[in-house]
Wavefront OBJ file of the C-alpha trace (Angstrom):
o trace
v 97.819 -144.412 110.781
v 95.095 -145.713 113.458
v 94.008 -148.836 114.464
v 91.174 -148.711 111.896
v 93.716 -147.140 108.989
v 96.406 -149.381 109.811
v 93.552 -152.476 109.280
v 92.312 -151.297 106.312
v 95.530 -151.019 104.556
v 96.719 -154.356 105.523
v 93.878 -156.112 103.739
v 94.104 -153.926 100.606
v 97.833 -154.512 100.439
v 98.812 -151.171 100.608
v 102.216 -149.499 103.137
v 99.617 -147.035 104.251
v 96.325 -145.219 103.798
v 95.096 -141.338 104.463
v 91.815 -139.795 104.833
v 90.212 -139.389 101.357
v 91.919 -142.517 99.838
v 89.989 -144.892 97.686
v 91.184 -148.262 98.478
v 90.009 -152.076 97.187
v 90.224 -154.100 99.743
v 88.967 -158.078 100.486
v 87.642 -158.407 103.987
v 88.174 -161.114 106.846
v 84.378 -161.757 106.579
v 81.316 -160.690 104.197
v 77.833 -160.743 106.813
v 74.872 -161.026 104.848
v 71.749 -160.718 107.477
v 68.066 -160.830 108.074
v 65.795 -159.598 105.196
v 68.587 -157.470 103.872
v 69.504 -160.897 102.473
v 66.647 -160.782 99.656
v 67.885 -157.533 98.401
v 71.197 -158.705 97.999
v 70.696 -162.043 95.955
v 68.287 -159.814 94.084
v 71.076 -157.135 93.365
v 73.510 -160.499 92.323
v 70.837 -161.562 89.598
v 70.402 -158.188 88.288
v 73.781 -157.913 87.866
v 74.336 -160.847 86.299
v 76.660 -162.610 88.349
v 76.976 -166.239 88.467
v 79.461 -167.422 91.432
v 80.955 -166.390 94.206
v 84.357 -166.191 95.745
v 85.924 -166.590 98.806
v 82.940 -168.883 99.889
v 84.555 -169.782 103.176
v 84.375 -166.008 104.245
v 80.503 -165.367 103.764
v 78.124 -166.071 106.140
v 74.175 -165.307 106.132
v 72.109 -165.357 108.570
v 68.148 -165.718 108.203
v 67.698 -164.076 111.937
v 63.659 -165.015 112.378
v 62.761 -165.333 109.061
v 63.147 -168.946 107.121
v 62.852 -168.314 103.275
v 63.593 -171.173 101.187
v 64.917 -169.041 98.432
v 67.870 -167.817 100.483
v 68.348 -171.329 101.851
v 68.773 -172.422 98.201
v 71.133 -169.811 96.926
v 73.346 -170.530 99.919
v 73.223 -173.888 99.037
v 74.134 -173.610 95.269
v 76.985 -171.165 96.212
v 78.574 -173.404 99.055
v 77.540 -170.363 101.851
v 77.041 -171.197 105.190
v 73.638 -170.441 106.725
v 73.693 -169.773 110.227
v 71.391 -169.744 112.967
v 72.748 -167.686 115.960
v 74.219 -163.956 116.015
v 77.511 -163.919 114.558
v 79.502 -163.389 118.016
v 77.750 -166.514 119.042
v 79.344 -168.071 116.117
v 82.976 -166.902 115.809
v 83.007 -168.259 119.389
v 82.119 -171.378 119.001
v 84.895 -171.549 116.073
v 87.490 -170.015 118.636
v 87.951 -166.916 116.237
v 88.681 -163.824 117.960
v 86.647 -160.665 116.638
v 89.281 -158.168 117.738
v 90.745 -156.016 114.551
v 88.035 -158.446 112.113
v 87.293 -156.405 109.041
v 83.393 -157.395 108.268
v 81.023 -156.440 105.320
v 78.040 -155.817 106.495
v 74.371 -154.673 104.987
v 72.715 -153.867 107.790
v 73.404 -150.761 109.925
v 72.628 -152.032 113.428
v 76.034 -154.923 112.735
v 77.837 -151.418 113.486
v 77.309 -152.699 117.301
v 80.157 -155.461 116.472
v 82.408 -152.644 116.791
v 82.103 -152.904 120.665
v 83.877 -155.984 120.578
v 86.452 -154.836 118.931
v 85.775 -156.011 115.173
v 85.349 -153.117 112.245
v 82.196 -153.799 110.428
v 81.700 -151.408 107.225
v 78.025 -151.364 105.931
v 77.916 -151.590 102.251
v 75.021 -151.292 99.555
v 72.833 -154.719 98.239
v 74.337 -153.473 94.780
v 78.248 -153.443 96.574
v 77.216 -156.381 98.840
v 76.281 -158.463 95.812
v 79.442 -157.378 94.071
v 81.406 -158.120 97.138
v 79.786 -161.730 97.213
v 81.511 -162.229 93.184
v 84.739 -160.621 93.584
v 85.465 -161.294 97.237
v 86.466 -157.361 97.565
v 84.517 -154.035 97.444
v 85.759 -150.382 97.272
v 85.850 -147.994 99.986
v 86.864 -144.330 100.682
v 88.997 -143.827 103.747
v 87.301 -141.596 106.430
v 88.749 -138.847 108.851
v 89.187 -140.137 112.217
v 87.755 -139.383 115.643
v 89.217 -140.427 119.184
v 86.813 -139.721 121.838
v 88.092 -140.318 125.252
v 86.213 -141.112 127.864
v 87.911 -141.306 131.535
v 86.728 -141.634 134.978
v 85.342 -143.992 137.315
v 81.305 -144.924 136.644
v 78.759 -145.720 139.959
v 77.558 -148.811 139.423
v 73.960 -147.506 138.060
v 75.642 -146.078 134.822
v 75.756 -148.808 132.427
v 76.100 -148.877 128.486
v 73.266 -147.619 127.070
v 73.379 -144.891 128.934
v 76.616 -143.762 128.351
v 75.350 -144.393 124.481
v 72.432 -141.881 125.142
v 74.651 -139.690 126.916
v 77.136 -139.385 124.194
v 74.322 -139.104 121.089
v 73.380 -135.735 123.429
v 76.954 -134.247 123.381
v 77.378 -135.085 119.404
v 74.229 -135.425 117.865
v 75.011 -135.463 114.150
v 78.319 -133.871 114.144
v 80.110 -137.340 113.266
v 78.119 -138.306 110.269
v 80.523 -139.812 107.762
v 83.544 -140.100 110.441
v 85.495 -143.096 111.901
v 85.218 -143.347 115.410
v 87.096 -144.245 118.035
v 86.033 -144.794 121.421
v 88.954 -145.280 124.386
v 89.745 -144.173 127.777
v 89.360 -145.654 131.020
v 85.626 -145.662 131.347
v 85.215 -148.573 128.834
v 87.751 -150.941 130.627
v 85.043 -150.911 133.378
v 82.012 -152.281 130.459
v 81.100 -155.645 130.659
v 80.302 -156.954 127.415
v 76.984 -156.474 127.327
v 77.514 -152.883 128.220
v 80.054 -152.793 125.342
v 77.699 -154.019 122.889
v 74.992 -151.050 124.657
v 77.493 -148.227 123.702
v 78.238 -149.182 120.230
v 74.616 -148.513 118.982
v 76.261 -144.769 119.382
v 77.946 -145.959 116.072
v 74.705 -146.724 113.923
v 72.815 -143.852 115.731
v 75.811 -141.271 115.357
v 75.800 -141.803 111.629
v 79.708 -142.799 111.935
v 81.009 -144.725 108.707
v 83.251 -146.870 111.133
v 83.725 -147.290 114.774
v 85.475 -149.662 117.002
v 85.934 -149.746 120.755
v 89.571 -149.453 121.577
v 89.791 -149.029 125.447
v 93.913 -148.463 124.678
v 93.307 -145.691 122.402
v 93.989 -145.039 118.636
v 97.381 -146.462 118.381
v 98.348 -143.812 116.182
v 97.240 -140.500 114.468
v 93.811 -139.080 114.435
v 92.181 -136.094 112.971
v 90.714 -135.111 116.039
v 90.774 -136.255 119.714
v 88.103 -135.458 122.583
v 88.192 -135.920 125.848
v 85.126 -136.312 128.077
v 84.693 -137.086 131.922
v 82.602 -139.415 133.167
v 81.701 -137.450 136.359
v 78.322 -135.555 134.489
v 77.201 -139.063 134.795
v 77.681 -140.351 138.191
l 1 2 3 4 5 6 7 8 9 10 11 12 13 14 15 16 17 18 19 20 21 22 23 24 25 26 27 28 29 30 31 32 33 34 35 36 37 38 39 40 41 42 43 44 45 46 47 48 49 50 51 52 53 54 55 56 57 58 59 60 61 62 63 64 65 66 67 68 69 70 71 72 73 74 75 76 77 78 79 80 81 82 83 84 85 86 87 88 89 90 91 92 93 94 95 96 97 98 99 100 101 102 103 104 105 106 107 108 109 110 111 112 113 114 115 116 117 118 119 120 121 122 123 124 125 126 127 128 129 130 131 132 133 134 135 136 137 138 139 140 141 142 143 144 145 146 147 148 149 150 151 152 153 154 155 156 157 158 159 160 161 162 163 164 165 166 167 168 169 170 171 172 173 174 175 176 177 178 179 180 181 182 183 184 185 186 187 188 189 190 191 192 193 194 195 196 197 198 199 200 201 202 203 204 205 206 207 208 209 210 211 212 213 214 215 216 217 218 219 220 221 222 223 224 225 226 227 228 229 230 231
């Protein structure tokens, strides 16, 4: 197992987890954001659920949009609203990101996997069951390491090593986890990092972290790129 497999299986209680696996599992933290956050407490009346569980673990956000509705279903279920991006927030709580399992609605969150947390994107109709049972269901993807070595001028910065590797892949990761390592992202800034994650959303990846140390264990497939095309 990976460092995404290895995460995954830990919070569905299970010794270990292949490609192709279904697995239940209950997340660190449940991200409910922006106007995806309508949909969702839509979905949770449709359904016909009533509460929620694991309270402390959800968060929404209302991003630039103040709707008393959501305001008021927070407040009946004892959810947190708050104001700021979520890095912004699990630092002022001291809480690292690194290896966080988040459930997420909204594809761009995939960008929290340049600091090192795995967000998985889930439906309203998931999300909202998520938001009752505290869990959702999820099918294990294959995994891809891409390496990335070599020493970057100081003109190449994140977003265009994101463009650079969306030219090299295009579409041929749709539906994979992803991996990104190698000696070119111990020389991102943060900001950078959070620039070359959007390769994640735009990719179509169903996972991807950025683990400059590699996979920490087995992938499906590993490949290796040099920097120098970009220098």
């Amino acid at each position: 197992m990976n460092i995404l497999e290895k995460r995954l299986a830990d919070l569905a209680n299970l010794p270990s987890v292949t490609p192709g696996d279904q697995i239940h599992l209950t997340p660190d933290c449940v991200f409910v954001s922006g106007q995806s956050s309508r949909n969702v407490i839509k979905a949770f009346n449709r359904l016909g659920f009533k509460n929620v569980k694991n309270s402390a673990r959800i968060l929404f956000s209302l991003g630039k949009t103040e709707d008393k509705d959501i305001r008021q279903f927070c407040k009946e279920k004892g959810i947190r609203v708050i104001d700021c991006d979520l890095p912004e927030h699990f630092r002022a709580e001291n809480k690292l990101m690194h290896g966080m399992v988040i459930a997420v609605i909204d594809e761009d969150m995939k960008c929290l996997g340049g600091r090192g947390a795995i967000p998985i994107v889930i439906s309203p109709d998931s999300m909202a069951a998520c938001l009752a049972a505290g869990s959702f269901t999820m099918f294990i993807p294959e995994s891809v390491y891409i390496e990335i070595n070599g020493a970057l001028s100081g003109k190449v910065n994140g977003k265009m090593l994101c463009s650079y590797l969306l030219n090299i892949f295009e579409d041929s990761l749709i539906g994979n986890a992803v991996i990104l390592g190698g000696k070119v992202l111990e020389q991102l800034n943060t900001d950078d990092l959070k620039e070359l994650s959007y390769f994640f959303q735009l990719s179509g990846t169903a996972v991807g972290i950025c683990s400059p140390g590699g996979p920490f264990g087995q992938v499906e497939s590993v490949i290796k790129i040099k920097s120098d095309a970009m220098n």
